[in-house]
N, C-alpha and C positions, 0 to 999 in steps of 0.2 A: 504494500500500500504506500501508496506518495502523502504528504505532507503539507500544507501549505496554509500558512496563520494569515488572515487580516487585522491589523490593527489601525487602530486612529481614534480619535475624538467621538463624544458622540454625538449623531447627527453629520458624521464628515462623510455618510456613504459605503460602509462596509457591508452592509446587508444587500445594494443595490448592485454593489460589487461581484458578491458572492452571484446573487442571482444569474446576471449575465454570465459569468464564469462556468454554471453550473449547468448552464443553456447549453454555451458552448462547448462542453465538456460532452455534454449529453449526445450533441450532435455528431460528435469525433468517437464515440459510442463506449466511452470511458461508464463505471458507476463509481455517484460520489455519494460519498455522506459527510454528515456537517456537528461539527461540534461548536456549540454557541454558549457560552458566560453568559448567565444574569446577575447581574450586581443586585437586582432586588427581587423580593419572593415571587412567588409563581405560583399557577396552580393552572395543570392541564385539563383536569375532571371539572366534574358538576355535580352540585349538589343536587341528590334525586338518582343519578344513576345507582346503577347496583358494583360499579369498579368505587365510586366517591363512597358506597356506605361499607364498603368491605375497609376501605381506607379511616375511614371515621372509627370502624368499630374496632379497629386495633392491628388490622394485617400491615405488616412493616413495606411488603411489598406488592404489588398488583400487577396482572400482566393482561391486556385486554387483546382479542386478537379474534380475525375473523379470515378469511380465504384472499383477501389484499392487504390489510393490514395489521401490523403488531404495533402496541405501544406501553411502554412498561416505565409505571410510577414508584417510586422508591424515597420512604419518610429515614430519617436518620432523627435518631432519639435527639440528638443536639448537633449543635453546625459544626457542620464536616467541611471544609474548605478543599473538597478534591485536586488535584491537577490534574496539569492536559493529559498526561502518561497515563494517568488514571482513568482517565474520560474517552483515551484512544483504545485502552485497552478494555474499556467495556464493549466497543466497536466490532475488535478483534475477538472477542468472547461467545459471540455469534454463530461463527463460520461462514458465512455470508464473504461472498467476494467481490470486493470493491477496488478499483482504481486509484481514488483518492477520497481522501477527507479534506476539509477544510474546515478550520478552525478562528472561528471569529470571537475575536477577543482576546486574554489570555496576553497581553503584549509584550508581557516580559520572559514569557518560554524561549525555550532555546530551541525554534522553529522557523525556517527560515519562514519568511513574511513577505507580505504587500501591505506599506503602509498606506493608506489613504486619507487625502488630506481636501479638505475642502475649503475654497477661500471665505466663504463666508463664515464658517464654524471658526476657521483661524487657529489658534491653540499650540503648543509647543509641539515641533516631530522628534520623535524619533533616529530617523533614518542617519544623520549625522555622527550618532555614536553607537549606533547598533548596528553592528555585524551579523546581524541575522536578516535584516532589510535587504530585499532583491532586490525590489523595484518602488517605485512611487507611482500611485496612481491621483489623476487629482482633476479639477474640474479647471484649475489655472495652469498651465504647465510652464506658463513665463510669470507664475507669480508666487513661487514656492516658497517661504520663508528664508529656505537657506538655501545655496547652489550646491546641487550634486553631481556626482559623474554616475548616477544609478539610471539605467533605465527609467525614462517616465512614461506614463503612459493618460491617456486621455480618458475620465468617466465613462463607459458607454462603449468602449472601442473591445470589447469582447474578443473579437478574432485574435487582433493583434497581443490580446494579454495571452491567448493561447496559443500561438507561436512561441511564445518567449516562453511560456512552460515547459511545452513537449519541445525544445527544440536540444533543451538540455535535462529531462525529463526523470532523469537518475539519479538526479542532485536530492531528488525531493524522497526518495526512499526513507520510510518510516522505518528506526530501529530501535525497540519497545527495548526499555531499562528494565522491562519484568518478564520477557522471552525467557522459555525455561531453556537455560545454556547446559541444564546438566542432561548427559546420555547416556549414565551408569544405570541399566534400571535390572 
């Protein structure tokens, strides 16, 4: 599986980002999935279903799933502050075979990135001292805060961020810090 984090401010575009990336991925006949950071709670179910009252009435975890989809909630008695390693290798836990993930959010993983920056959002980058930054995607390409010699790339321009992926597409290989290395069995 390949790798590849968005980061940036919020509201700079990283979702929008993903999307068309996810388009074009799709079309080049890649499967991706996506790992996403909420900095604030959340809640997938509804009160009334029969997955929200199994959840209510004490089951730690739920798994709901029908003949297209699965979708699986999991309560942690107190905050778990997971990482990406952690959140890729639930991915990996599956067996399901996928091309890539993407990972939005997460800015400071040791994952190479696209940072995306938006003039109007504004806000400090990245990309200047983080060596995990490939490229710059952004809706200014002459109006970047600071001058780079990274690839930029234009919001919207899809094809061309997926040139620049596949063109060196090995860079992006995922290698999980909790792969079982031992073969003594």
């Amino acid at each position: 599986m390949k790798v590849l984090g968005l980061c940036g401010a919020s509201g700079a575009g990283k979702t929008t980002v993903a999307e068309g990336l996810i388009k074009a991925l799709r079309e080049a006949g890649q499967r991706i999935s996506v790992v996403k950071h909420a900095h604030k709670r959340f809640d997938i179910d509804h009160p009334g279903k029969d997955s929200f009252r199994h959840r209510a009435a004490g089951a730690f975890e739920v798994i709901i799933a029908n003949s297209r989809r699965l979708a699986k909630v999991r309560e942690f008695e107190s905050e778990v502050d997971l990482n990406v390693d952690q959140l890729l290798a639930e991915l990996a836990d599956n067996g399901e075979v996928r091309n890539w993930a993407l990972v939005e959010g997460f800015k400071h993983a040791s994952l190479l990135k696209l940072e995306v920056w938006r003039s109007a959002v504004g806000g400090p980058v990245l990309y200047p001292e983080d060596p995990y930054v490939v490229a710059v995607v952004t809706d200014a390409p002459d109006g970047l805060p600071v001058a780079t010699g990274l690839p930029v790339f234009t919001m919207g321009d899809s094809a061309a961020l997926l040139q620049f992926l596949m063109q060196d597409a090995a860079r992006y290989d995922y290698h999980s810090p909790y792969a079982d290395e031992s073969s003594d069995a």
